[in-house]
Each structure stands twice: as C-alpha cells, then as structure tokens.
N, C-alpha and C positions, 0 to 999 in steps of 0.2 A: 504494500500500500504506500501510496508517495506519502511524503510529510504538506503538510497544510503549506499554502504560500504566506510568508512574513511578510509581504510587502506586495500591494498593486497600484497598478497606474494605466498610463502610455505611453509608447513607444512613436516619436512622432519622426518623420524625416521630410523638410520641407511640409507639404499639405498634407501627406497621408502620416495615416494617424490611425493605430489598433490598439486595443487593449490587452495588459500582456499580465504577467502575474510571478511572481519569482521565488525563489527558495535561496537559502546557501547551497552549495555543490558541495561542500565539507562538512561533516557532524564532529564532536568530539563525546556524544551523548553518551557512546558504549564506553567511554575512559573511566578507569577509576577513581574514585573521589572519595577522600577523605575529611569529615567534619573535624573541628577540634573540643575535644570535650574537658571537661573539669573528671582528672583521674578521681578525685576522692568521692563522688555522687554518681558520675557517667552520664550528669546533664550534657548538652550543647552548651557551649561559649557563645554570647552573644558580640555582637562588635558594638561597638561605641564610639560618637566622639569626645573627646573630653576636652576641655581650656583646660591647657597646664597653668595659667593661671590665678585660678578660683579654684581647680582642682573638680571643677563641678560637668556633669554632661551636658551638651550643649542639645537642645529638641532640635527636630526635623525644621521647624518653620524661624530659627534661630540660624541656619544655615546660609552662607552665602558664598560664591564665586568670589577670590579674590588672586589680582596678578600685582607678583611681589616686584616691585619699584626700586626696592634699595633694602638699605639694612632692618629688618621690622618693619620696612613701609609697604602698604602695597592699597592696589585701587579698586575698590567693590564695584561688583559688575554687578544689577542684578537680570534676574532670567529675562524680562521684558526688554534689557536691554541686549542682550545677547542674540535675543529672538530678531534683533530689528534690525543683525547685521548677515542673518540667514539667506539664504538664497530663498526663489519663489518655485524652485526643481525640485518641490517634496516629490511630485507623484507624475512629473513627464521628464521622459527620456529624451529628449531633442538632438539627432544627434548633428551635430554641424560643423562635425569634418572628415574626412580620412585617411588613413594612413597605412604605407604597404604592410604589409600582416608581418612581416620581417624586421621590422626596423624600431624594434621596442622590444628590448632586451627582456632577459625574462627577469632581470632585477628590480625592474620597475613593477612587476606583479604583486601585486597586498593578497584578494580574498575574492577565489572565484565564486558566483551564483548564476543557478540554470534558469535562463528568461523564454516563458512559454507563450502560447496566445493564450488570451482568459475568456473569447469567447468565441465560437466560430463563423459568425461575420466576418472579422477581423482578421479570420487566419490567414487568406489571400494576402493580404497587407504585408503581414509580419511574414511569411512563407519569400514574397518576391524580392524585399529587404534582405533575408538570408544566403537566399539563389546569387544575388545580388555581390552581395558582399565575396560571398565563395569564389565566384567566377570572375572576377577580380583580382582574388587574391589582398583584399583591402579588409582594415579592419574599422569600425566606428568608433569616435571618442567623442564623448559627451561629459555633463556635469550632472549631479547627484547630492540632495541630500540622504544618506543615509550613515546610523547608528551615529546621532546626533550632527554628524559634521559635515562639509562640505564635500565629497570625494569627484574627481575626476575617474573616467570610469571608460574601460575598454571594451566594445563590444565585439567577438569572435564570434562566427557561428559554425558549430557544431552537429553533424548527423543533422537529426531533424528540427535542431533547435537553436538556441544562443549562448553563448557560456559570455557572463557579463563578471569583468575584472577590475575591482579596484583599484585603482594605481598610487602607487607611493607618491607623495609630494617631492617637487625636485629639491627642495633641503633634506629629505631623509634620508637620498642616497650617496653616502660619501664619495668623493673623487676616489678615482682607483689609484691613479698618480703615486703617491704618498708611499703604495702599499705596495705594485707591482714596478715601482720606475726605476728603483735598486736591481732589478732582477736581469742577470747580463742577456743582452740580445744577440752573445753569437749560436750561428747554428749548429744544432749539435753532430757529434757523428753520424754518418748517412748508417754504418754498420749497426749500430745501437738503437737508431730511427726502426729501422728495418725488425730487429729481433723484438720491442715493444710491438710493433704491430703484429708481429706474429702471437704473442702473446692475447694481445688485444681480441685479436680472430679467435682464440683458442678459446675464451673466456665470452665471448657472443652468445648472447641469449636473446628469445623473445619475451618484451616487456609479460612483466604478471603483478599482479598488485598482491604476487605472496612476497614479490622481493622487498615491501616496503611493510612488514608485517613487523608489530610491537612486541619483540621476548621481553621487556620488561610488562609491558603489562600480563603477558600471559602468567611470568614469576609472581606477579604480585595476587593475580588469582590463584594461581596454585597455594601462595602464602596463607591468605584469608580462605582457604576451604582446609588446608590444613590444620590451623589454628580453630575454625570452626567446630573439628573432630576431637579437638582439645589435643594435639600431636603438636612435639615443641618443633620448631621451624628448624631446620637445617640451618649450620654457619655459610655465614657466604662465605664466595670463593674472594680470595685476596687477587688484587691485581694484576694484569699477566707484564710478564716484565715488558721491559722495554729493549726493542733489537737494537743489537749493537750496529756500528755504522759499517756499512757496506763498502769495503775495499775496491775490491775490481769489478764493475757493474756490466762490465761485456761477462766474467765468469759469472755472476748471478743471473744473469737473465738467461743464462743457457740450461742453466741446472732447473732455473722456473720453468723453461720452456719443457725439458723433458721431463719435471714433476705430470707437468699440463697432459702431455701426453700419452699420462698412464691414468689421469684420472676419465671416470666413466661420462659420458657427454651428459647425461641429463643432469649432474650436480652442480649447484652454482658454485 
C-alpha cells in the first residue's frame, strides 16, 4: 500500500497547469529508535526548555525566534514576521527553467520525493511535461516552500513519474579547492592504470539495494530480541586493526588481482 501524500498542489509550466500530489522517496520509519528514560522509575524523559537564568521552564507561548547579533545580543523575530518574508510557492511548482540533466553534480542533491498526478484530468499534462523532459535529456528547476523553508528544487523524471530533489543552497556546498588542490596532478603509471581496472572488472556487479543494507541495524535487533529472552548480549568485537602501509603497489595489486580470481563471481 503506498504511504498517504504529505504535500499537494501544482505543477505548472508556462499555462499548463495539473494537479500533482507527492510523498518523500526515502523513509527512515523501519530505523531503530531509542526513547531516553529515567533508569530508576523506566518513565520517558521529557524535554524542556529552561532560562539558565531564573532557572525556571520557559511555556510554549513564552517562546521566541531569536538571531544572535553579538555577544548576549540578539534580534527577536517573531512568526508573523518571518511568515512575511516566505515565498507565495506553498502549493505550485512553477517551473521556469532548465537544465541539461548532466550538469548538477550529485553534490548539490539534499532529499529526493516521488511527484505523481493527483487526478486524472490532469494526467495528460503532467505525463507530456515528463515525455518532455526525458527526450531532452533536460531537467526542471523551480522554487518551493517546503519543511518550513524556502528550497530550490530539481525536477527528474523517472519510469512513469517524477522524482522531485531538493537542492543544497550554494553556501552549503564547500569549495573543493581547499581539499582536493594539494592533491598532485601527475598521471599515474599507465601499468598500475591498467591492473586497477582489471580489478575494477573483477569486482563488477549489478546495482541491488542488498549492497546498501544496515548490519548495524540488523545487530541492534538481534540485540533487543536477545535481551528481550533475558540472554546477556554478546561483547562486541574490538576494532579491526589498521593495514599497515603498502610498499610496492604494482606487487599488491597482482596478488589482489589473483585473490579476485579464485573468489566465486556471485560474492561481492
């Protein structure tokens, strides 16, 4: 059964205009989650805020936004005025421009969601946008409120549908510069090039979404079912060392290459 849509509106481009309806593409629902309790009762811990102050809790309607100025100073915003510097894109997608599908790294990706039609009038609309887009090779960029803020938002479409991404703001993503500009630019041996790729090949799989599967979570259920049976937990395992530094890397990558070749092809 699908999940309910969090969010509806329109999807407009120039005059056409359908109604669409959208979910996150991601859940974290199945994660484990831990409350924090008071050990001596096994109540919940509530949160609070407190004025270190007066020492006293501050109520819900005592609350305010404030952005800090200086040392202890800072300037109370409140919600009316914050609301009054919001965008009027709660609930349309406008999109009004685009960009080859290629040329927006995937660094600038935040948080994919699947954008459908929400009624079948409409689907025409939103179906030729898609067509559209594909056979192009073009992707749409628009603007968004959503989860309170203003987001810039890329629209891909996908199989039958749209896969809509929110994109990092350009202060979020550091310069690479900084981090990769140390890094020497000559080319390496074409013989070393050569045996990595072999490797590379050896080690080729098709994508499966068991390669991106959580053994800590699976550990941590196994934890709380064992504990559940009143069985004390097993010690973890202590850290695995650390390899020491690789002398001759033309001889490691020979010896990897014929480990590779005795192991069995369906293993990753």
């Amino acid at each position: 059964m699908a999940p309910r849509s969090f969010w509806k509106g329109y999807l407009k481009l120039s005059l056409v205009t359908c109604p669409v309806a959208m979910v996150p593409a991601i859940t974290e629902g199945e994660k484990v989650r831990f409350h924090t309790l008071n050990r001596a009762t096994g109540h919940r811990v509530e949160t609070a805020y407190v004025d270190p102050g007066t020492g006293e809790r501050v109520e819900k309607d005592d609350e305010v936004k404030g952005y800090q100025s200086g040392e202890g100073e800072y300037v109370l915003l409140e919600d009316e005025e914050l609301e009054s510097v919001a965008l009027e894109s709660a609930r349309t997608i406008d999109i009004d421009m685009f960009v080859p599908k290629d040329s927006i790294g995937s660094i600038w990706y935040d948080r994919p969601h699947y954008l459908v039609p929400d009624d079948p009038v409409g689907e025409e609309a939103f179906s030729v946008i898609r067509d559209a887009m594909e056979a192009t090779e073009m992707v749409g960029i628009s603007r968004l409120v959503l989860y309170r803020r203003e987001r810039a938002v890329m629209l891909e479409p996908r199989d039958r549908g749209i896969v809509l991404w929110t994109l990092r703001y350009g202060d979020e993503v550091r310069d690479p510069e900084p981090y990769f500009g140390h890094i020497g630019a000559e080319k390496v041996d074409p013989q070393l090039m050569s045996l990595v790729s072999a490797l590379i090949d050896e080690r080729r799989r098709a994508w499966s979404a068991d390669m991106v599967s959580d053994p800590v979570q699976e550990s941590l259920l196994a934890l709380i079912a064992s504990k559940k049976r009143g069985k004390r937990p097993q010690k973890a395992k202590g850290a695995p060392e650390r390899p020491s530094n690789v002398i001759n890397i033309m001889d490691a990558l020979r010896r990897s290459l014929a480990s590779e070749e005795k192991r069995p092809k369906g293993r990753n």
